[in-house]
PyMOL CGO cylinders between C-alpha atoms (Angstrom):
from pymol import cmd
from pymol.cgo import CYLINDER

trace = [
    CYLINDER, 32.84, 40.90, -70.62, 36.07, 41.99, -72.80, 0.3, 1, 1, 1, 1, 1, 1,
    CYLINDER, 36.07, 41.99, -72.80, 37.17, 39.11, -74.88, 0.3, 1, 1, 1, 1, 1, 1,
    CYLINDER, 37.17, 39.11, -74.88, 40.34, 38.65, -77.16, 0.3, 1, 1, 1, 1, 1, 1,
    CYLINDER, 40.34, 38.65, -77.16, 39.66, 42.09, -78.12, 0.3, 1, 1, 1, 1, 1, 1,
    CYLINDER, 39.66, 42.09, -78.12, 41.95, 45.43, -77.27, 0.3, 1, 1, 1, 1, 1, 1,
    CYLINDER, 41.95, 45.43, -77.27, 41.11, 47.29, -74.02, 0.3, 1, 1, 1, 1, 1, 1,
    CYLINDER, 41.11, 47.29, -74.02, 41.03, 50.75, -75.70, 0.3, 1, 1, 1, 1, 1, 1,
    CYLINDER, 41.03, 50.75, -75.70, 38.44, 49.28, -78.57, 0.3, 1, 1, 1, 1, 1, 1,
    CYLINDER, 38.44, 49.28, -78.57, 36.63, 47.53, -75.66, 0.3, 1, 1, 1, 1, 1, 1,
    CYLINDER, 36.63, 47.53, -75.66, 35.73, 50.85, -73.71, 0.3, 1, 1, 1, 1, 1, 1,
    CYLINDER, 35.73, 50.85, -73.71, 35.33, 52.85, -76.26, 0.3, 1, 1, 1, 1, 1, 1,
    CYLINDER, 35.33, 52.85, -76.26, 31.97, 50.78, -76.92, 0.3, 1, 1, 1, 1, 1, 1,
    CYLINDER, 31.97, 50.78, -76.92, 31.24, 51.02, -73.38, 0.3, 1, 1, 1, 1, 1, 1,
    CYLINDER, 31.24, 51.02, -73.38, 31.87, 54.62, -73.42, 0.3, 1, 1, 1, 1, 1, 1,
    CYLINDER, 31.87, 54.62, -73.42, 29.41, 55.60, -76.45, 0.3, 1, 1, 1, 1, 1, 1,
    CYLINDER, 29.41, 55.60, -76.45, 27.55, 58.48, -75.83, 0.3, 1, 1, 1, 1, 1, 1,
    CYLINDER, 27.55, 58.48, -75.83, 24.62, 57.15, -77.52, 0.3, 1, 1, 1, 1, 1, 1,
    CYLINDER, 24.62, 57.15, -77.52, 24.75, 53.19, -77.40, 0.3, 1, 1, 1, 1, 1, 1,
    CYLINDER, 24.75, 53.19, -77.40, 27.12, 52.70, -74.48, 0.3, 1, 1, 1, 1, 1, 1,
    CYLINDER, 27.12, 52.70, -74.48, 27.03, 51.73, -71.02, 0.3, 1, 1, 1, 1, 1, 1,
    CYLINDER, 27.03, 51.73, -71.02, 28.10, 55.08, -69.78, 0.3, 1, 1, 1, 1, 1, 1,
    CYLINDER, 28.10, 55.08, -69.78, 26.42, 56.34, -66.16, 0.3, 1, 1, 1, 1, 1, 1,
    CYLINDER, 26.42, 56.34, -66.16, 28.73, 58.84, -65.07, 0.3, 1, 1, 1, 1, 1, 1,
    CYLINDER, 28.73, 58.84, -65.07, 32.29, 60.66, -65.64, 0.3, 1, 1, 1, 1, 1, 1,
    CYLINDER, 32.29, 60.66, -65.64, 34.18, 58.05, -64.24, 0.3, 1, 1, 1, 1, 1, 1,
    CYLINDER, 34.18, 58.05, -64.24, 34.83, 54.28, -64.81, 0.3, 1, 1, 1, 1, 1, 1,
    CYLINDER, 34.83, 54.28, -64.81, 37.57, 53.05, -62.40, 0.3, 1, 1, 1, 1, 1, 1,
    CYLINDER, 37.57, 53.05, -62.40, 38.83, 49.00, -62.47, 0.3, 1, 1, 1, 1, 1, 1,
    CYLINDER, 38.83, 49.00, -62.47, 39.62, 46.91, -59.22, 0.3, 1, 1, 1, 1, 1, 1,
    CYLINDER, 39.62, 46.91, -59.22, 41.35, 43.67, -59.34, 0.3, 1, 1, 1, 1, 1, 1,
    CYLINDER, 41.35, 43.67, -59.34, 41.12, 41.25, -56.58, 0.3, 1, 1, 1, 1, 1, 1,
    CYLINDER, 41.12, 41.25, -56.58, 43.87, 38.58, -56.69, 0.3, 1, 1, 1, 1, 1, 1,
    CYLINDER, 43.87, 38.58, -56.69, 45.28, 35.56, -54.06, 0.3, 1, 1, 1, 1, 1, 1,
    CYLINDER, 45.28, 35.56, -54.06, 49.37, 35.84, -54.02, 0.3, 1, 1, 1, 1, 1, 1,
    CYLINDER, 49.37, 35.84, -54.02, 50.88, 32.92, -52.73, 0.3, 1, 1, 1, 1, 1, 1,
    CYLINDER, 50.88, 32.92, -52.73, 53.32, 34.84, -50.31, 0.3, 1, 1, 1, 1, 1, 1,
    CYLINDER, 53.32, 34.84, -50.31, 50.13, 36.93, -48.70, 0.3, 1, 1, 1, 1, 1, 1,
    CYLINDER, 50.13, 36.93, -48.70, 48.36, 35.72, -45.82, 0.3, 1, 1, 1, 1, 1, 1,
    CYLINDER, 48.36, 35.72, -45.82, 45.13, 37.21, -47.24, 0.3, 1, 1, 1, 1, 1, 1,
    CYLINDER, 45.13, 37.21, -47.24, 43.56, 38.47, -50.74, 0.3, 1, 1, 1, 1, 1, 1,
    CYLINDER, 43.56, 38.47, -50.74, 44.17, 41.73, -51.70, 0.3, 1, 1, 1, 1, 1, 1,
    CYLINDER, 44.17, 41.73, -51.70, 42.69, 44.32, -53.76, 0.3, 1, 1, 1, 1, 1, 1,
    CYLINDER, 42.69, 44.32, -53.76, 44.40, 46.77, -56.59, 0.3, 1, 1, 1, 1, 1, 1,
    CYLINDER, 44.40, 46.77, -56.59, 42.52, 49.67, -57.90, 0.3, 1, 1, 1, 1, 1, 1,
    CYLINDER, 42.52, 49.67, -57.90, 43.09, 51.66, -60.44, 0.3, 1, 1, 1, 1, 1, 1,
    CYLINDER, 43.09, 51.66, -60.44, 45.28, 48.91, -62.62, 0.3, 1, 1, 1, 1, 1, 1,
    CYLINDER, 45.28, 48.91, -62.62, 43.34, 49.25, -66.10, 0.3, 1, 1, 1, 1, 1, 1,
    CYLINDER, 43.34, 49.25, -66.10, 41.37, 51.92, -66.62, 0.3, 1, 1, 1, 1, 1, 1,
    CYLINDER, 41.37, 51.92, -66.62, 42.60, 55.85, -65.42, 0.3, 1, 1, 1, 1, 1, 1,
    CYLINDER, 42.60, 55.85, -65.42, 45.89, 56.55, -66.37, 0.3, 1, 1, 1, 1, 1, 1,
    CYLINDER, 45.89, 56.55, -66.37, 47.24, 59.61, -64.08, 0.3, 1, 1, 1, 1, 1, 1,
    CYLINDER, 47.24, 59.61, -64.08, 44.20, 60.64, -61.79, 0.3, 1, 1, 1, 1, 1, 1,
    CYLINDER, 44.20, 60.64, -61.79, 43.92, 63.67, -60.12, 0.3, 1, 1, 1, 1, 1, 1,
    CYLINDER, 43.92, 63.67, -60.12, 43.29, 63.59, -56.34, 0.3, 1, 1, 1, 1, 1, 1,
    CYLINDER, 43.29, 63.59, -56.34, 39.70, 64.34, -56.85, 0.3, 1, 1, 1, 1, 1, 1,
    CYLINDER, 39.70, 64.34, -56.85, 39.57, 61.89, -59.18, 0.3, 1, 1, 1, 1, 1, 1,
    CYLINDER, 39.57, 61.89, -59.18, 41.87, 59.44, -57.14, 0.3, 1, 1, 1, 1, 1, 1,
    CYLINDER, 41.87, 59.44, -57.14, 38.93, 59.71, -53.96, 0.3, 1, 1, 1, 1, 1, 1,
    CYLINDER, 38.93, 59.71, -53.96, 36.11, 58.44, -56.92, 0.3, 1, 1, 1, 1, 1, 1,
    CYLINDER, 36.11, 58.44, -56.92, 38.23, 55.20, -57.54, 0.3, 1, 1, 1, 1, 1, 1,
    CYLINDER, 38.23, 55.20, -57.54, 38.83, 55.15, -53.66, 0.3, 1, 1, 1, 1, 1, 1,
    CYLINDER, 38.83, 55.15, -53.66, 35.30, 55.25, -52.64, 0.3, 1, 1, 1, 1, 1, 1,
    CYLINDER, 35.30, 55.25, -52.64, 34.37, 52.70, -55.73, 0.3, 1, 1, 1, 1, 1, 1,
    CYLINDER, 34.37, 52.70, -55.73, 36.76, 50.27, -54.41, 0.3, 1, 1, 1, 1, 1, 1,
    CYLINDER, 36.76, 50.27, -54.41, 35.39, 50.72, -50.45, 0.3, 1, 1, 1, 1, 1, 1,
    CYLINDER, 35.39, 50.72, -50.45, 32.22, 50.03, -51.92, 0.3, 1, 1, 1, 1, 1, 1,
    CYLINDER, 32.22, 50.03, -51.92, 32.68, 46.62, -53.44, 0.3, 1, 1, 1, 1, 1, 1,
    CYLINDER, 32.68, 46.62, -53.44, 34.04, 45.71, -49.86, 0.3, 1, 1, 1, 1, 1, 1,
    CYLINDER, 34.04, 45.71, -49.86, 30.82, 47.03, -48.80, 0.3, 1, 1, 1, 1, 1, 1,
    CYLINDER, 30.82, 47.03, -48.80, 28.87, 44.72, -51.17, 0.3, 1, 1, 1, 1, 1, 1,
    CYLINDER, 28.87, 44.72, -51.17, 30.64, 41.48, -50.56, 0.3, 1, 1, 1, 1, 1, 1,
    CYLINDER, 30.64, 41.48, -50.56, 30.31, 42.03, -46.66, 0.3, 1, 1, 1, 1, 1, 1,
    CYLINDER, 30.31, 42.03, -46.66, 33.84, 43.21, -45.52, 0.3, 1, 1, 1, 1, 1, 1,
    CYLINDER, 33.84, 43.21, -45.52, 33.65, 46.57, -44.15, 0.3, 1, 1, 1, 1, 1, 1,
    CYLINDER, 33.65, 46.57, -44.15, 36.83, 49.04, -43.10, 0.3, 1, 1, 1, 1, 1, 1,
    CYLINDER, 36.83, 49.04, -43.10, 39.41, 47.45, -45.56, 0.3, 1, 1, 1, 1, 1, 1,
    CYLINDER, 39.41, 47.45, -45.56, 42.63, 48.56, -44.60, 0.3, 1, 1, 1, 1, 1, 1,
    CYLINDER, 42.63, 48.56, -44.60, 43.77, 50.91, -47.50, 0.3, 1, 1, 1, 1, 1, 1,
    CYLINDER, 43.77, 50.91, -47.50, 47.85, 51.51, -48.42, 0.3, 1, 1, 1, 1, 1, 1,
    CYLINDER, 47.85, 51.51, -48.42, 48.26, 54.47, -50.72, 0.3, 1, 1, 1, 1, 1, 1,
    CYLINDER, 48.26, 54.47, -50.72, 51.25, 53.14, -52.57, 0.3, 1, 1, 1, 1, 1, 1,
    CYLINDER, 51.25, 53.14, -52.57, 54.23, 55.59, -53.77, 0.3, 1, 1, 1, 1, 1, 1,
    CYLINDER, 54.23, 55.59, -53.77, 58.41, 55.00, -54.08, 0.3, 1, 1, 1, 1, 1, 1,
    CYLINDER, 58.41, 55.00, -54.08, 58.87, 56.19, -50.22, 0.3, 1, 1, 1, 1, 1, 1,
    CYLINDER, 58.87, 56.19, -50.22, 56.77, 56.40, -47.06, 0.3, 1, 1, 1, 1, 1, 1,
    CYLINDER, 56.77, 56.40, -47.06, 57.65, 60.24, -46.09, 0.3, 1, 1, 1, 1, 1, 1,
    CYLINDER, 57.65, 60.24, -46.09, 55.74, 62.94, -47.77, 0.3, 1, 1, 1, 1, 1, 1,
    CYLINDER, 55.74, 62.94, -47.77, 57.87, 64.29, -49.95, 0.3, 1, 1, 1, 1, 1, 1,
    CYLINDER, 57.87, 64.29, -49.95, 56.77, 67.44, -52.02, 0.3, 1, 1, 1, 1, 1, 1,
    CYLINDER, 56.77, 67.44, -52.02, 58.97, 66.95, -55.32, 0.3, 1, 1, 1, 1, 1, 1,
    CYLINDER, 58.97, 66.95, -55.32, 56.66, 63.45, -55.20, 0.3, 1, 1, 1, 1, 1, 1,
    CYLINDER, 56.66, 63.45, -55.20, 53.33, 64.37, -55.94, 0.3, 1, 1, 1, 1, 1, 1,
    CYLINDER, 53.33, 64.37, -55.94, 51.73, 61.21, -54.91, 0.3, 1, 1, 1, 1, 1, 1,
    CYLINDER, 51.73, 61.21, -54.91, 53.27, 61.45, -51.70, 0.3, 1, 1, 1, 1, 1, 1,
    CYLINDER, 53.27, 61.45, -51.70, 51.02, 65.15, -51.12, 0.3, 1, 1, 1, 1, 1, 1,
    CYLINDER, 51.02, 65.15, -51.12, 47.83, 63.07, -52.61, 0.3, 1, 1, 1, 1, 1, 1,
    CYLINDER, 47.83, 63.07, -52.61, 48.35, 60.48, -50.35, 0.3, 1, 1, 1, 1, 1, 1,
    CYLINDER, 48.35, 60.48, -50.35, 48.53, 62.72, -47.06, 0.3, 1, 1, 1, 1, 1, 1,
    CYLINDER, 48.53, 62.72, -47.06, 45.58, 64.63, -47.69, 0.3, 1, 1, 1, 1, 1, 1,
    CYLINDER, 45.58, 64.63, -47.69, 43.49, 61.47, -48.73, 0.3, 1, 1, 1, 1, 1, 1,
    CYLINDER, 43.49, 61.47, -48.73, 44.58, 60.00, -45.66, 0.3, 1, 1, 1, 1, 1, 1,
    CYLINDER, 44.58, 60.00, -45.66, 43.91, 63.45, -44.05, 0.3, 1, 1, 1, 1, 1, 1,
    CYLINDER, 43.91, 63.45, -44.05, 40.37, 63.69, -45.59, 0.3, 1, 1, 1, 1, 1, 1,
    CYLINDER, 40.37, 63.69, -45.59, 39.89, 59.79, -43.93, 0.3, 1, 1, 1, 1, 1, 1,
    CYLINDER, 39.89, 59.79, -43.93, 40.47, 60.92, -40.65, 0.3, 1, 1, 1, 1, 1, 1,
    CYLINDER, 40.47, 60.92, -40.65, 37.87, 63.40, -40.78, 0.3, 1, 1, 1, 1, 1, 1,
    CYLINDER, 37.87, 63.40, -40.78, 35.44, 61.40, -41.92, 0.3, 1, 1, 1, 1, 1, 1,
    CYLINDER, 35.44, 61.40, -41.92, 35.42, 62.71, -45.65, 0.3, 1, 1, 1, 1, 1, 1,
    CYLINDER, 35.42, 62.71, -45.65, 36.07, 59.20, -46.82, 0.3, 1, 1, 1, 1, 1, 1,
    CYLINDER, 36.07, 59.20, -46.82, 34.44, 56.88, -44.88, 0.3, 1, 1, 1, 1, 1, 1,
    CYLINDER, 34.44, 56.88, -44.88, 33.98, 52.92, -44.82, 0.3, 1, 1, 1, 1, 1, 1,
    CYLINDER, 33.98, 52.92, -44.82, 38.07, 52.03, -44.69, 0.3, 1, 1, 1, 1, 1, 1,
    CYLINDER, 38.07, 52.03, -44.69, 40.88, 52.41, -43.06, 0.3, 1, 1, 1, 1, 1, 1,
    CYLINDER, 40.88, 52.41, -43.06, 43.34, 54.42, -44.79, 0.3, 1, 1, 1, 1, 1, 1,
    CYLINDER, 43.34, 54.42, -44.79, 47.49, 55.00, -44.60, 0.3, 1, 1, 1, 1, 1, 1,
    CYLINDER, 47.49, 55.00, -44.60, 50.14, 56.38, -46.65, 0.3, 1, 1, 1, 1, 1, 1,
    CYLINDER, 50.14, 56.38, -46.65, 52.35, 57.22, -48.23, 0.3, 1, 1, 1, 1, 1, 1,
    CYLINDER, 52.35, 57.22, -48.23, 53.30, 53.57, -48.17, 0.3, 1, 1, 1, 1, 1, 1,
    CYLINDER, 53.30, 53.57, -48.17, 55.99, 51.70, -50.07, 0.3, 1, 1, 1, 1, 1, 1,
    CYLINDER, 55.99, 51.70, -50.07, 54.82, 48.76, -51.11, 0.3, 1, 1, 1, 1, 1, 1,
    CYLINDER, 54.82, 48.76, -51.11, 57.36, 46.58, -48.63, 0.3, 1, 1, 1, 1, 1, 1,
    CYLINDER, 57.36, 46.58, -48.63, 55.66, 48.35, -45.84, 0.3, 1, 1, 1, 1, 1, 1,
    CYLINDER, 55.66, 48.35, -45.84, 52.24, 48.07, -46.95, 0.3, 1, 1, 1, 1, 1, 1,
    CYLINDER, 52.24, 48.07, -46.95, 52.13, 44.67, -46.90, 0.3, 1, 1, 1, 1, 1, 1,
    CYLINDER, 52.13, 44.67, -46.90, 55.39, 43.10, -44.73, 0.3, 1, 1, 1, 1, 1, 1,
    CYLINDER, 55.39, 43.10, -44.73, 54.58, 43.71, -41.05, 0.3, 1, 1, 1, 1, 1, 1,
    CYLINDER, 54.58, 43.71, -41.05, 58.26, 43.20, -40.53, 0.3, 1, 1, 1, 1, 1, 1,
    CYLINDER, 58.26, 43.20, -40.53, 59.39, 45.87, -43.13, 0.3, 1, 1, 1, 1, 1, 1,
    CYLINDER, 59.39, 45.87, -43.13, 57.39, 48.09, -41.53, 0.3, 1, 1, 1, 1, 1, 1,
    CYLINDER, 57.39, 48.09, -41.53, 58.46, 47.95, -38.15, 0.3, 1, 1, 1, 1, 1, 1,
    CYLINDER, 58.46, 47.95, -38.15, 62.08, 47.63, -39.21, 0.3, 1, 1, 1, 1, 1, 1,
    CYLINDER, 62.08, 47.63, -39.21, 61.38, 50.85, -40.89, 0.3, 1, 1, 1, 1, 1, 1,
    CYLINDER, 61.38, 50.85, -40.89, 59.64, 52.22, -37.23, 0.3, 1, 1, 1, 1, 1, 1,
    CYLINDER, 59.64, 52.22, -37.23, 55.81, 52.82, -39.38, 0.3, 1, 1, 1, 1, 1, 1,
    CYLINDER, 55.81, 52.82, -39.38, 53.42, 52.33, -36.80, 0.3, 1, 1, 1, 1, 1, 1,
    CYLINDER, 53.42, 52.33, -36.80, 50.46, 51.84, -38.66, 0.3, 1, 1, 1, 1, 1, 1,
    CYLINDER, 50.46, 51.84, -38.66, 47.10, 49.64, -38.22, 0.3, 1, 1, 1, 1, 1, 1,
    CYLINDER, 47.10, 49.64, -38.22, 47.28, 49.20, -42.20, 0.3, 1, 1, 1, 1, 1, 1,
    CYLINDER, 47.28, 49.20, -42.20, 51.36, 48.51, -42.81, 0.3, 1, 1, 1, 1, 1, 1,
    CYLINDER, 51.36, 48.51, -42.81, 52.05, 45.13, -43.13, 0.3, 1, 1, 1, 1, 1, 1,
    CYLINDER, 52.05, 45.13, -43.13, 47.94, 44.05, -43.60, 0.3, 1, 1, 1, 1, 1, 1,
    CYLINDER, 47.94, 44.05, -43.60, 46.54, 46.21, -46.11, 0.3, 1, 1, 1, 1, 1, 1,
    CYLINDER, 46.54, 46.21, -46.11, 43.51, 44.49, -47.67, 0.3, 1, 1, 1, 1, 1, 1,
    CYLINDER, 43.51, 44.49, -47.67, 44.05, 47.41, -50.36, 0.3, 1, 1, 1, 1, 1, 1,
    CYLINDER, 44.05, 47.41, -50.36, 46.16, 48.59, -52.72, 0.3, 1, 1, 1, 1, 1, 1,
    CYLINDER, 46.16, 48.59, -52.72, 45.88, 51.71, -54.17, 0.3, 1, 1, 1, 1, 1, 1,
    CYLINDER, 45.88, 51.71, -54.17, 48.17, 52.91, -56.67, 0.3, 1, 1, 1, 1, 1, 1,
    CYLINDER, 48.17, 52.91, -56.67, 49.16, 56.42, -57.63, 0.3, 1, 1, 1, 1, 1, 1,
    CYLINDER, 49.16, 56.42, -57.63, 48.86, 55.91, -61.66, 0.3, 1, 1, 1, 1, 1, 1,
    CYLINDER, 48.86, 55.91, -61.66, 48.42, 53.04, -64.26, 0.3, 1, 1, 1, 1, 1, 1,
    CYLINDER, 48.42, 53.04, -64.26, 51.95, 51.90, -64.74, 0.3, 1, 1, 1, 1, 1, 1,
    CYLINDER, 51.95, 51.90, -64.74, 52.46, 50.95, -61.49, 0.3, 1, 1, 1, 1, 1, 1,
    CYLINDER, 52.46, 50.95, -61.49, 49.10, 49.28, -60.65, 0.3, 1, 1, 1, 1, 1, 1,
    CYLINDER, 49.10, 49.28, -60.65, 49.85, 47.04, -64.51, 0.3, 1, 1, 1, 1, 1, 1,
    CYLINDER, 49.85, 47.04, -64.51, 53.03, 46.30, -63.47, 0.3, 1, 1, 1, 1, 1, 1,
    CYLINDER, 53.03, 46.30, -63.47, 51.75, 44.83, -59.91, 0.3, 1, 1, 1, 1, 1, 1,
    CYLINDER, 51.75, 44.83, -59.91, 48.81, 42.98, -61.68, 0.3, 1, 1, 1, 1, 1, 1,
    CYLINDER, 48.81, 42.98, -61.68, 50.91, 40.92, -64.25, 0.3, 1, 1, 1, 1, 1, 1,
    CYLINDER, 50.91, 40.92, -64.25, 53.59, 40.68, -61.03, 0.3, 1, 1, 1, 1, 1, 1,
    CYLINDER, 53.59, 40.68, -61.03, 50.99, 39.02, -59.16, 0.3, 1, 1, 1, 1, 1, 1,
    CYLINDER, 50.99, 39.02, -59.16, 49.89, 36.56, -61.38, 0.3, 1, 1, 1, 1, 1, 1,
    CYLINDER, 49.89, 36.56, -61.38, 52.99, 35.75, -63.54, 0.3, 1, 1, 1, 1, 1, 1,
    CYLINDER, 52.99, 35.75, -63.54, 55.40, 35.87, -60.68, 0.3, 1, 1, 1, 1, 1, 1,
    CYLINDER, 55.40, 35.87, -60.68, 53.27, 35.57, -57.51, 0.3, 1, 1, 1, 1, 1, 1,
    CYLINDER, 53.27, 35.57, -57.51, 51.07, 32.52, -58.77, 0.3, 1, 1, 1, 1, 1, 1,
    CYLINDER, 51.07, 32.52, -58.77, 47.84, 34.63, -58.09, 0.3, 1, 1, 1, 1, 1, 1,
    CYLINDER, 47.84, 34.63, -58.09, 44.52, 34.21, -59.76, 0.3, 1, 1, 1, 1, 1, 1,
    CYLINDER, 44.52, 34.21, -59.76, 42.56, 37.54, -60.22, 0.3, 1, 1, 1, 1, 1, 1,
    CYLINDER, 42.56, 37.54, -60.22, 39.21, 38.78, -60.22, 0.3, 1, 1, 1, 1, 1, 1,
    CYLINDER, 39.21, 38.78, -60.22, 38.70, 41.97, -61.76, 0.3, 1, 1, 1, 1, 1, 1,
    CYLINDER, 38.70, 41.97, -61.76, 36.29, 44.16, -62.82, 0.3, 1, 1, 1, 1, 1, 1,
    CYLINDER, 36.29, 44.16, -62.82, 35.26, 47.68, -63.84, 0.3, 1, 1, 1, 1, 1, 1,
    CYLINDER, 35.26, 47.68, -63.84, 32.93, 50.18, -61.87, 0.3, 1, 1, 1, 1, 1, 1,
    CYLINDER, 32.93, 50.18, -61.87, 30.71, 53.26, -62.62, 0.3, 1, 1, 1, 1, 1, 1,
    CYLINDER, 30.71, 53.26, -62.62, 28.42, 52.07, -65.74, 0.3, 1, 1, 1, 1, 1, 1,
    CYLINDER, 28.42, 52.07, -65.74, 25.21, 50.56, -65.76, 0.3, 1, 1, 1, 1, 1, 1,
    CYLINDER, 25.21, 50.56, -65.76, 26.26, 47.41, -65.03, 0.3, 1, 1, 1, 1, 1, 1,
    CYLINDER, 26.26, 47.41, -65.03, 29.62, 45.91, -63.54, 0.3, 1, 1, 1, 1, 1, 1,
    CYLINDER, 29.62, 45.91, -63.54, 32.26, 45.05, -66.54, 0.3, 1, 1, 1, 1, 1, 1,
    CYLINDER, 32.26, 45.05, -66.54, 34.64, 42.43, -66.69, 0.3, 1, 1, 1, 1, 1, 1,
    CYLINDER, 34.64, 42.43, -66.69, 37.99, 43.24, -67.55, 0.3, 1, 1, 1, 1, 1, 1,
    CYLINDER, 37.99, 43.24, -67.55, 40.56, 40.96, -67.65, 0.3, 1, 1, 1, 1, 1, 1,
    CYLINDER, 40.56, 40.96, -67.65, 43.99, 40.52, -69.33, 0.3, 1, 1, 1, 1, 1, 1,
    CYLINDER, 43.99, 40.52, -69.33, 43.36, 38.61, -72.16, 0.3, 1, 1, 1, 1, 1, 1,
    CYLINDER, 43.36, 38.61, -72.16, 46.74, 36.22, -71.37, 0.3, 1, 1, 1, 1, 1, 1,
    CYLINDER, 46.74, 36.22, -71.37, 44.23, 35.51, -67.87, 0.3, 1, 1, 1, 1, 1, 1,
    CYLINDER, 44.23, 35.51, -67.87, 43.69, 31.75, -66.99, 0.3, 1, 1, 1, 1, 1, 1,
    CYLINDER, 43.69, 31.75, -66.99, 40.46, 30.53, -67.99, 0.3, 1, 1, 1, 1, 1, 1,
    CYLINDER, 40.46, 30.53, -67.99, 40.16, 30.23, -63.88, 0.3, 1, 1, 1, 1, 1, 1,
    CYLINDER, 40.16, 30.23, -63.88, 40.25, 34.37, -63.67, 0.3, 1, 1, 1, 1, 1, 1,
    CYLINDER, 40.25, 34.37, -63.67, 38.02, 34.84, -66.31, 0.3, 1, 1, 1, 1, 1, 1,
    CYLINDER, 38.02, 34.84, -66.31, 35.73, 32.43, -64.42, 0.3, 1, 1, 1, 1, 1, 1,
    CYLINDER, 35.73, 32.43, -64.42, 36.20, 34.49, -61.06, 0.3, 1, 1, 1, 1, 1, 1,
    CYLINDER, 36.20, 34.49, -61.06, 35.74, 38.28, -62.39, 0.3, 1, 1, 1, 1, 1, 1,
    CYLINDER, 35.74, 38.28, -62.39, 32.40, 36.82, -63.86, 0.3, 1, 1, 1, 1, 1, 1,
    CYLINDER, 32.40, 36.82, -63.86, 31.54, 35.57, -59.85, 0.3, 1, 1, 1, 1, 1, 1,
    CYLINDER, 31.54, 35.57, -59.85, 32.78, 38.96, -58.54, 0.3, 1, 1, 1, 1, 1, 1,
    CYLINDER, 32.78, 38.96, -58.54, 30.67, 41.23, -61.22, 0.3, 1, 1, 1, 1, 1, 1,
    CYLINDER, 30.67, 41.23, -61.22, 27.38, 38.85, -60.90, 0.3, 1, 1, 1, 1, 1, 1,
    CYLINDER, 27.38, 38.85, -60.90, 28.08, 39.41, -56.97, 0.3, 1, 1, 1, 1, 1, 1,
    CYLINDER, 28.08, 39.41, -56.97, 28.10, 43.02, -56.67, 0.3, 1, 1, 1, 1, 1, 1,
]
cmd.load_cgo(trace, "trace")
C-alpha cells in the first residue's frame, strides 16, 4: 500500500526487475468511488497508472477492470468509453479506439461487459442527456464503468468525484503479484480503509 510517498517513486519499487512485484508488461489502476448525484457506484480505469495507451493496450486495462467485476460477483458491467463527443470522429483518435473496442465487444473479442462509445461523459451516465441527445444505448445513462481515453482525464474525474462529488473511493492497481493499493495521498482515512477491503477481496 502507497503511503505519503510519490506515485512515480512508489512504482518504480514495484516495477524492479529484480526485487519488485512485477508479473507482466502491464499494471493498469481502477478506482471504484460512490458520487452523491449517481444512483449507483461506478468504476474509473485507467486514472493513475498508463498515461496515453494504445488500443491494444487500452483492451488489457479493459479486460483487468471486467475482471474485478468478475471477482466481486457482478458480471456484464455496462462499460462507457469516454471521449469530448459521442460521434466517431477521425481527427479524435479516441473516438476510432472506442468504435473498434466496442466493435471487438460485439464479436465476442472482449467478453464479460457490456460495452458503448464513444460516449461523452453527460451521456454516459444521465439517462436524460442521452435521450435528449437521441443515443439509444443499454449503457448511456447507467454505465457501471468508466473508461477513459488517457490519464488526464481519468485524474481529473477522480479528484472531481471526491472533492466535488462527495465520493469515497476504492482503488487499486492490477497485473503484479499481488493487488496494490493506490490511493491519493490527500484520500480520507475512510478510502484508504476501503481500497485495503477491495485489494484483500479480489
Amino acid at each position: 500500500m502507497k503511503g505519503l510517498v510519490s506515485t512515480a517513486d512508489f512504482l518504480r519499487a514495484i516495477l524492479n526487475k529484480e526485487e519488485g512485484l512485477r508479473k507482466g508488461d502491464m499494471l493498469s489502476h481502477v478506482g471504484f468511488f460512490d458520487p452523491k448525484a449517481y444512483h449507483k457506484v461506478l468504476m474509473i480505469t485507467d486514472a493513475a497508472q498508463n498515461i496515453e495507451p494504445t488500443l491494444p493496450e487500452k483492451i488489457t486495462i479493459l479486460n483487468n477492470a471486467v475482471d474485478v467485476y468478475a471477482k466481486i460477483g457482478y458480471p456484464n458491467p455496462k462499460v462507457a468509453l469516454l471521449a469530448a463527443v459521442e460521434v466517431v470522429n477521425p481527427k479524435m483518435p479516441s473516438t476510432l479506439d472506442s468504435a473498434a473496442i466496442v466493435q471487438m465487444n460485439r464479436r465476442n473479442q472482449i467478453k464479460g461487459c457490456i460495452i458503448d462509445g464513444p460516449l461523452a461523459f453527460d451521456n454516459a451516465i444521465s439517462k436524460e442527456a442521452s435521450e435528449h441527445k437521441g443515443i439509444v444505448s443499454d449503457v448511456a445513462g447507467d454505465a457501471d464503468l468508466l473508461f477513459v481515453p488517457n490519464i488526464e482525464v481519468g485524474n481529473v474525474l477522480y479528484k472531481s468525484f471526491t472533492y466535488f462529488g462527495g465520493a469515497n473511493v476504492a482503488a487499486m492497481i492490477l497485473g503484479a503479484k499481488v493487488p496494490i493499493v493506490l490511493t491519493s495521498r490527500a484520500d480520507s482515512n475512510r478510502s484508504k480503509l476501503l481500497s485495503i477491503a477491495l485489494a484483500a477481496s479480489y
